[in-house]
C-alpha positions, 0 to 999 in steps of 0.5 A: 461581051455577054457571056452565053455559058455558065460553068461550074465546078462541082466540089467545093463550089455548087457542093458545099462539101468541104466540112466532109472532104477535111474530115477524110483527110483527118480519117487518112491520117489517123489510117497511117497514124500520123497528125493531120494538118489544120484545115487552114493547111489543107486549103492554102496546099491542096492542089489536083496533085493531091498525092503530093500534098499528103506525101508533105505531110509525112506519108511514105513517099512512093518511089515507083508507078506502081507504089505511086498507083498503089497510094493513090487507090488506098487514099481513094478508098478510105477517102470514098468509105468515109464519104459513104458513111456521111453522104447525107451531110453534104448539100448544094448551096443555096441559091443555086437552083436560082441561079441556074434557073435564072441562066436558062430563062435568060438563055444562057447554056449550063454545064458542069466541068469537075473532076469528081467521078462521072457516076457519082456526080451524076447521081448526086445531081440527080439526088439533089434533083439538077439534072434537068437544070445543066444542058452537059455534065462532064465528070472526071475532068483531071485536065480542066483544060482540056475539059472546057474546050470540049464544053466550048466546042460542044455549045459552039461558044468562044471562050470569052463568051463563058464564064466559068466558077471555082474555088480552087486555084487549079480549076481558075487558073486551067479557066483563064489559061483556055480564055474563059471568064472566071469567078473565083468562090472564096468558100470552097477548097482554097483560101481566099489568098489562092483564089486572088493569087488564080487572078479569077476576074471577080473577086476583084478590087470592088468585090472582097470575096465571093461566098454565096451564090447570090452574089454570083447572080448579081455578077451575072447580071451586072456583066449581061445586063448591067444591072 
């Protein structure tokens, strides 16, 4: 079947912000004056549960809501300074105004299922001029689930007639559980294991990893056009 959607997360995956994200782990860390784990660490336990992962590694687990609510806030906030202070290194990949390109020309719907704030994703498209290129953008997408049967239900598509891309384990997994085709980016917030381990459809046996976005336009054109 053809797929008539694309799908993308954000974080990690169209933005290639992994380098700025280790760095606010680090600047957590050294907030509580603990060692922070490798970045190799960070990418084979992060998941959406983000407190746990962090808890792991030696911060104060919370025994309450609201100690719980009070960690999260304070993990956000140096999470967010630090990202302030290096906005400007963060870049889209390239080749993604290509492929979204080639998906509207071909008359594919676009869209972003993430998990990223809705007012900073929105201005970040808008900074990296993509606003015009995806026809729905869905922020603070914690249920990815949930998230992209809305966005089926909104382009009135079958799951199977969308494909959807990540690079974590989380979003994969969310994506194949609701039906969706997935290609999981070997790039981003997880290791390569994780995203194998998510059983996306590609990478598959033919296919080692998917790091760039040139490869997923071949794959796209392969499965709709056969090329």
């Amino acid at each position: 079947m053809r797929w008539r959607a694309l799908i993308l997360d954000w974080n990690g995956t169209v933005l290639d912000d992994l380098p700025v994200v280790y760095g606010s782990v680090i600047e957590i860390f050294r907030a509580y004056g603990l060692p922070p784990p490798s970045l190799q660490s960070y990418k084979e336990e992060i998941t959406a549960d983000f407190i746990q992962f962090y808890c792991g590694h030696g911060i104060p687990k919370p025994k309450n809501e609201a100690e719980l609510n009070t960690l999260r806030t304070t993990l956000n906030q140096i999470r967010k300074h630090y990202f302030l202070k290096h906005w400007n290194e963060v870049k889209v990949r390239p080749g993604t105004r290509e492929l979204l390109i080639l998906a509207q020309k071909t008359g594919m719907q676009t869209a972003i299922v993430s998990a990223e704030v809705e007012e900073v994703l929105e201005k970040r498209l808008f900074d990296f001029a993509l606003t015009d290129l995806f026809d729905r953008v869905e922020g603070n997408a914690w249920d990815k689930e949930r998230a992209l049967v809305n966005t089926f239900d909104f382009f009135g598509l079958k799951a199977e007639e969308t494909v959807y891309i990540d690079d974590t384990f989380d979003g994969l997994t969310a994506a194949n559980n609701v039906g969706a085709g997935t290609i999981g980016f070997t790039d981003g917030y997880n290791t390569e294991e994780r995203i194998r381990a998510a059983k996306p459809n590609f990478p598959n046996g033919t296919l080692s990893k998917i790091d760039s976005m040139q490869q997923v336009i071949a794959i796209i054109k392969h499965v709709n056009w056969g090329v």
